[in-house]
N, C-alpha and C positions, 0 to 999 in steps of 0.2 A: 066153679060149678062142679059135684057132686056127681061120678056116674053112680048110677044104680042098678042092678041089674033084676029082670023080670025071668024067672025059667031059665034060657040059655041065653037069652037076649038081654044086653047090654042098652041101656034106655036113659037117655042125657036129654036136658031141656034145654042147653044153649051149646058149651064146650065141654068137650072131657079132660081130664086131666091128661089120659093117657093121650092126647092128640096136641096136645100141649108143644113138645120138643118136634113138632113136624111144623106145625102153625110156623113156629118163630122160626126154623132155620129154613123156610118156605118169604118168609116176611126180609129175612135177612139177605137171602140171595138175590130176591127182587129189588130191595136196595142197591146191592153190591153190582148188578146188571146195569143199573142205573147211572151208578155214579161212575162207574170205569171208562175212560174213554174210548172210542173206537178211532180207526186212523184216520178217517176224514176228518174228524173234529178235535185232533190230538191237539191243535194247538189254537183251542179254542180261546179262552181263557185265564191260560195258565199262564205264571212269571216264566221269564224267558229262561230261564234257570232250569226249568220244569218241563220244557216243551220238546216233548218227543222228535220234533222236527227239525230243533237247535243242534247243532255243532260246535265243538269248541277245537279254536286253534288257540293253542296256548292260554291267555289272559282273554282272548277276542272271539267272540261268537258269531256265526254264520248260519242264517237261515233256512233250510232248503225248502222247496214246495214243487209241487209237480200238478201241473192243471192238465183236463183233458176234457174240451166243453163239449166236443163233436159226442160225447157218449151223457156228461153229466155234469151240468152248467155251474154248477153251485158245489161238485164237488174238488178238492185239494188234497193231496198226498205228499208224505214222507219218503219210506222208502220201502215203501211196497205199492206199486202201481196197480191198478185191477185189471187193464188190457194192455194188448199191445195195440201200437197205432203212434199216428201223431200226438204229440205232450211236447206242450209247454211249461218250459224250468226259470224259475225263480228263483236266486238267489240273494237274500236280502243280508248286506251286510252292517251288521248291529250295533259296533264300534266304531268310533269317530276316526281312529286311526287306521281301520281300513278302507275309509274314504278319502285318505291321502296318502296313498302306496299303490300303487299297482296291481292288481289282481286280475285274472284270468281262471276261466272253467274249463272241465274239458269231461267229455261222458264219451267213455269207450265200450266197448262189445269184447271183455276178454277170452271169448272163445274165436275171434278172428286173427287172424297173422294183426304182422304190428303196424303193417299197409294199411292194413283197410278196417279195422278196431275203432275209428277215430268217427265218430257219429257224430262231435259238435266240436268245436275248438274257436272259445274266443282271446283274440289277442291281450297281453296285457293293459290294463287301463286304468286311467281310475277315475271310479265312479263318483263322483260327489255327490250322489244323492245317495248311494249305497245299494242300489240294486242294477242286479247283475241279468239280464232276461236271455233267453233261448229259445228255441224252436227245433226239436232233432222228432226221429221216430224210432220207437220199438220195432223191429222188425218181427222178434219171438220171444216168449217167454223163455226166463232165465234171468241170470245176477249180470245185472251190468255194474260199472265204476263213473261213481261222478269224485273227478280230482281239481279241488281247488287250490292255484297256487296264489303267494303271496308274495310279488320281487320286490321285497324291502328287505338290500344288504343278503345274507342268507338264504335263499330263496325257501320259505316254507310251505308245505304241502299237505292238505289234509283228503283222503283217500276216503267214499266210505262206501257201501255194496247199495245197489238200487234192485230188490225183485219186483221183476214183472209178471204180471199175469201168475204171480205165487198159484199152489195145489190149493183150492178148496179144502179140501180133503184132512191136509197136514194144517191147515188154520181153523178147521172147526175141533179137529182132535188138541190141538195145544191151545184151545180155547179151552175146550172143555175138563184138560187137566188142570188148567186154572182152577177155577169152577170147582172142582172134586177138591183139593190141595183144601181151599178157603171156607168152602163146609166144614170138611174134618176137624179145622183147626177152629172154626166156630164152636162146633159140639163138644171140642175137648176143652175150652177154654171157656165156652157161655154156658151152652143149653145144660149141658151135664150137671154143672151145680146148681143151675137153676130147678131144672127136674128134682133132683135130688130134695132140693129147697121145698118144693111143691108135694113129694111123696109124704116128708116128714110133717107138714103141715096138714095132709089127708090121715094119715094114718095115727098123728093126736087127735084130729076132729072125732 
């Protein structure tokens, strides 16, 4: 659709051309908001390969989740917790040969001495059915460590950071440098020659 303009005013009967590259990188973000997962549903659906929740020890994958129903029944975490408090930990181990070796968890507090750092520690075992369960508390926000080991022969170790009760603050701003970054790169990569597409097509007619 054709704008036209009346005196100063600029007078469209459906869309303007010139609102064109707002429409679509408006349409596209709504998408992109869409489809991006958020952390409670990181591993909603995806192959295990994919899931922001998975681990890898060597060849072998490790599950982690983080439950906490006393605030929110239905949701599950990675490794950014939303409060501190009671949370129960889940470790599902995904490989068949980690259900016949030995394994042990263990979540520390590494701003405590090396005494009292020790928030859950379960003995080595193994699990045959491949999960691993816990029960410890956040006492305050900050980076804890969940270290999983594995006692078959070389004892191996996989370390990785838990935030709790993360800034608001610094997750809505590296949100939204997302968000800025994936615009840009739509308008220099879509809208722009599309526009472009559309001027030269207005200014034959």
């Amino acid at each position: 659709m054709i704008c036209h303009r009346v005196g100063r005013t600029w007078m469209k009967t459906k869309v303007c051309l010139r609102d064109l590259p707002v429409a679509i990188v408006a349409m596209m973000a709504m998408c992109i908001a869409a489809l991006l997962p958020t952390e409670a549903d990181a591993h909603g659906n995806l192959p295990i390969e994919e899931d922001t929740c998975a681990r890898f020890m060597g060849r072998n994958i490790v599950h982690f989740s983080a439950y906490q129903p006393q605030f929110d029944k239905a949701g599950h975490y990675c490794d950014e917790i939303p409060k501190i408090g009671d949370t129960i930990v889940v470790v599902d181990l995904y490989n068949q040969r980690l259900r016949q070796v030995p394994v042990s968890l263990k979540i520390i507090d590494p701003s405590l001495s090396e005494v009292e750092q020790v928030l859950v520690s379960t003995q080595p075992k193994v699990y045959t059915h491949g999960v691993i369960e816990a029960e410890t508390s956040f006492p305050h926000s900050g980076n804890y460590q969940a270290i999983i080991t594995v006692a078959d022969g070389d004892a191996e170790e996989r370390i990785f950071t838990i935030r709790v009760e993360p800034s608001k603050v610094m997750t809505y701003v590296s949100r939204g440098l997302i968000y800025a970054i994936m615009l840009i790169l739509i308008g220099l990569l879509i809208v722009r020659p599309i526009w472009n597409f559309v001027q030269r097509r207005g200014g034959a007619a």
